[in-house]
C-alpha positions as CSV (number, residue, x, y, z in Angstrom):
1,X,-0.8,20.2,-36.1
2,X,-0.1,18.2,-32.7
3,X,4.1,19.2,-31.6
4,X,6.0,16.6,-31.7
5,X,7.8,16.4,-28.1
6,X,10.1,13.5,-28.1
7,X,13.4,12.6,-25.8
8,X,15.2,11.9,-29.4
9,X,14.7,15.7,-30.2
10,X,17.8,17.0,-27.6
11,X,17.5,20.1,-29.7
12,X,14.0,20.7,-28.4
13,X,14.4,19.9,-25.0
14,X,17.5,22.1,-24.6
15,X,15.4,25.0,-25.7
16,X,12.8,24.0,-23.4
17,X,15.2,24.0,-20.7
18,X,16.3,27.1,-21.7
19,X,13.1,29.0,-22.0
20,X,12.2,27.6,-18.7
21,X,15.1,28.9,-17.0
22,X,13.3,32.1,-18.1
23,X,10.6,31.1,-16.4
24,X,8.4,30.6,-19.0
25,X,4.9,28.4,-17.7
26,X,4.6,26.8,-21.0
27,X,7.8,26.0,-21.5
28,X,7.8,24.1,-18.2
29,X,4.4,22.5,-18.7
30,X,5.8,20.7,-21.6
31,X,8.9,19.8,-19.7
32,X,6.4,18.4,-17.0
33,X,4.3,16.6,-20.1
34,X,7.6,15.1,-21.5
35,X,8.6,13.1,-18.2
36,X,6.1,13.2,-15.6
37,X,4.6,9.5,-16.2
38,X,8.4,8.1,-16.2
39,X,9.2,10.0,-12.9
40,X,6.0,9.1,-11.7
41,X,6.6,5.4,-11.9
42,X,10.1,5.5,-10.6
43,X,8.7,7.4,-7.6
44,X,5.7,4.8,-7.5
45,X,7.8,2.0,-7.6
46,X,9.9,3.0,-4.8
47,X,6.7,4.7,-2.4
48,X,4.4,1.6,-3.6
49,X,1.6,4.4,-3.0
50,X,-0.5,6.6,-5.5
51,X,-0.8,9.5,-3.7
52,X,3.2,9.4,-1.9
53,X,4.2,9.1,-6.0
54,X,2.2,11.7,-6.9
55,X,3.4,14.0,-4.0
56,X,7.0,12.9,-4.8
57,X,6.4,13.8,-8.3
58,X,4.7,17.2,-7.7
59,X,8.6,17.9,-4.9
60,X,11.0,16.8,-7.6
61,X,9.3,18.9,-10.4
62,X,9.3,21.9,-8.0
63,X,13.4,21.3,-7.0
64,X,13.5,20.7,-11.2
65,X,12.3,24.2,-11.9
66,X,13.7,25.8,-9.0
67,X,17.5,24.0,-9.8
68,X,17.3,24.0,-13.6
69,X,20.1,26.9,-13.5
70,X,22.6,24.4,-12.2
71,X,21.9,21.6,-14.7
72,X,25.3,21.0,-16.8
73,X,24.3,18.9,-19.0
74,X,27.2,16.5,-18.0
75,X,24.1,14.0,-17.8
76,X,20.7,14.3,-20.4
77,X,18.4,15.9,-18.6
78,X,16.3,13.0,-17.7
79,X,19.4,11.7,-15.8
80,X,19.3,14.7,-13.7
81,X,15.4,14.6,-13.4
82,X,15.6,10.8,-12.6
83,X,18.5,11.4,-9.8
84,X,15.9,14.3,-8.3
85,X,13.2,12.2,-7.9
86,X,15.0,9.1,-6.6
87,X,16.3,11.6,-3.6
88,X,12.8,13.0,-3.1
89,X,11.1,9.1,-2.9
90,X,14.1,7.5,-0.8
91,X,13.6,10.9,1.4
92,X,9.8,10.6,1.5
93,X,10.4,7.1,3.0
94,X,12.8,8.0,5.5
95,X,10.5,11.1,6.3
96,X,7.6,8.4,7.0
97,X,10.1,6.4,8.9
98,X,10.1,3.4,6.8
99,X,12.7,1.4,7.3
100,X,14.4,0.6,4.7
101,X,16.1,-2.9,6.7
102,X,19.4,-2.0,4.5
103,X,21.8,-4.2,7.3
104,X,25.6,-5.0,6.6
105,X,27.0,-8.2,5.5
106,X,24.3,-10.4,5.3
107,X,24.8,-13.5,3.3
108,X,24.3,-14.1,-0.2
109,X,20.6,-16.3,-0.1
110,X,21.3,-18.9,-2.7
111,X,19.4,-18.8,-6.1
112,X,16.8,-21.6,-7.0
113,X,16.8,-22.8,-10.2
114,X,14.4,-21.5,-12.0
115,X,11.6,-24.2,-12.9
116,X,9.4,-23.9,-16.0
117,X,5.9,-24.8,-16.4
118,X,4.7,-28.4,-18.0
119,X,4.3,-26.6,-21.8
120,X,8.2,-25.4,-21.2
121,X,7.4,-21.9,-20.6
122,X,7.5,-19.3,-17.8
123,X,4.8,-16.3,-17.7
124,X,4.3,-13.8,-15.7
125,X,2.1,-10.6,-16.2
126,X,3.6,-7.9,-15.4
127,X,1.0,-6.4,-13.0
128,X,1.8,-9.5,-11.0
129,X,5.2,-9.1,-11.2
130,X,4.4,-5.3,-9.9
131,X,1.6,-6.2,-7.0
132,X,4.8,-9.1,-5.3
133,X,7.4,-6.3,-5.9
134,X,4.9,-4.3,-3.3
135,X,4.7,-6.9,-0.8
136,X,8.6,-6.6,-0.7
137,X,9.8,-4.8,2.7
138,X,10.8,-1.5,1.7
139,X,14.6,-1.9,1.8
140,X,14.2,-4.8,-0.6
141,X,12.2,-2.8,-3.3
142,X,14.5,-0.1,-3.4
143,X,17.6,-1.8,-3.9
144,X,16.1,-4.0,-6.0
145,X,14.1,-1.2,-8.0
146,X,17.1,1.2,-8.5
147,X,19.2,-2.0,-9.8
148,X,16.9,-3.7,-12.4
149,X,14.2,-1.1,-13.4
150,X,16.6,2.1,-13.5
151,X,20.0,0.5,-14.1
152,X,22.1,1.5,-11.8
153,X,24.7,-0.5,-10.2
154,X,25.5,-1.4,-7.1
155,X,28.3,1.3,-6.5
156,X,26.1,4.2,-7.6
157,X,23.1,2.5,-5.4
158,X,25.7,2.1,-1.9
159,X,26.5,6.1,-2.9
160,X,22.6,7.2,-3.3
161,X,21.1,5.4,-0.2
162,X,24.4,5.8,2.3
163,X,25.2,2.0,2.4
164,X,28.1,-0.3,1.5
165,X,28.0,-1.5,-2.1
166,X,28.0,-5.6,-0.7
167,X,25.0,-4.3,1.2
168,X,23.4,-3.2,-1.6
169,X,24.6,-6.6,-3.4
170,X,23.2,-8.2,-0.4
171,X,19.6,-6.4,0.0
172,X,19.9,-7.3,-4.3
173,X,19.9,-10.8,-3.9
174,X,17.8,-11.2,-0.5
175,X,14.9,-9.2,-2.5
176,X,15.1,-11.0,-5.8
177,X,15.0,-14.0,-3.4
178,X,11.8,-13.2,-1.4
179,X,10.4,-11.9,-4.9
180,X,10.8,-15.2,-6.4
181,X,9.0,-16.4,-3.3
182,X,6.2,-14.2,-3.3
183,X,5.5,-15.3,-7.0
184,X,5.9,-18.8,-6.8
185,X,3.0,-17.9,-4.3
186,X,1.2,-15.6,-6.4
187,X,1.1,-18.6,-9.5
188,X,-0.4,-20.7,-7.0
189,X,-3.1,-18.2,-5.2
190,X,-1.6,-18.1,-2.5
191,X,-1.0,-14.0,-2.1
């Protein structure tokens, strides 16, 4: 019989946590199992490269296991996991001196209306929506990553990368901007 490892099973993944405190390999595999291909697309989304993701991943695991003592449980553990390997991917980029063009009150860029196609509808695939949010400079796709894909707001984002919160509400709305742009060109075959 297959064990059932699921998030909705606290229970389980406290005494996973536990039992890898002891330092127990399996116990930590299935920690790994449990959250690896979340953390890896968080840390994908914000390196935009396989192998920087899977490097990233590999670090934050490593600080997991090495750290779980101090985990609280003031957050769920994925929280915690999730905050880890945000640090390790914003760090990886400043490591490869990526700039992440974060600059202080810019602007708002106004919004365009949002136009529909002739059968009244709008589609985009999401593996288009994912290849534009790659062309994004790398200040753009972070902000923009950490707001809309992991929720958090622009307070907690100013905190996490060192920057005002209307610079973070800036970079927000300059990258969901040039995104727009970037699929408008995409429709048309133009990226």
């Amino acid at each position: 019989m297959k064990e059932d490892l699921t998030i909705k099973d606290p229970d389980r993944i406290n005494f996973l946590i536990e039992e890898s405190i002891k330092g127990r390999p399996a116990a930590q595999y299935k920690l790994y199992k449990q959250y690896s291909r979340a953390m890896f697309n968080i840390a994908y989304r914000i390196a935009n490269n396989r192998e920087d993701a899977e490097d990233i991943l590999q670090e934050s695991f490593i600080e997991c296991f090495r750290n779980l003592k101090s985990f609280r449980a003031e957050s769920t553990f994925g929280a915690w996991l999730k905050s880890i390997v945000i640090n390790k991917s914003i760090d990886h980029l400043r490591k490869k001196d990526i700039q992440l063009i974060l600059q202080e009150n810019l602007p708002d860029v106004p919004e365009e209306e949002e136009k529909e196609e002739e059968n009244g509808e709008t589609t985009l695939k999401i593996s288009n929506i994912i290849h534009c949010m790659g062309l994004l400079p790398a200040g753009y796709r972070v902000v923009l990553s950490l707001y809309l894909l992991e929720g958090y707001d622009h307070s907690e984002i100013s905190q996490i990368l060192g920057i005002s919160e209307s610079t973070s509400k800036s970079q927000y709305s300059r990258a969901r901007a040039k995104l727009k742009k970037l699929l408008k060109k995409f429709r048309n075959g133009l990226t």
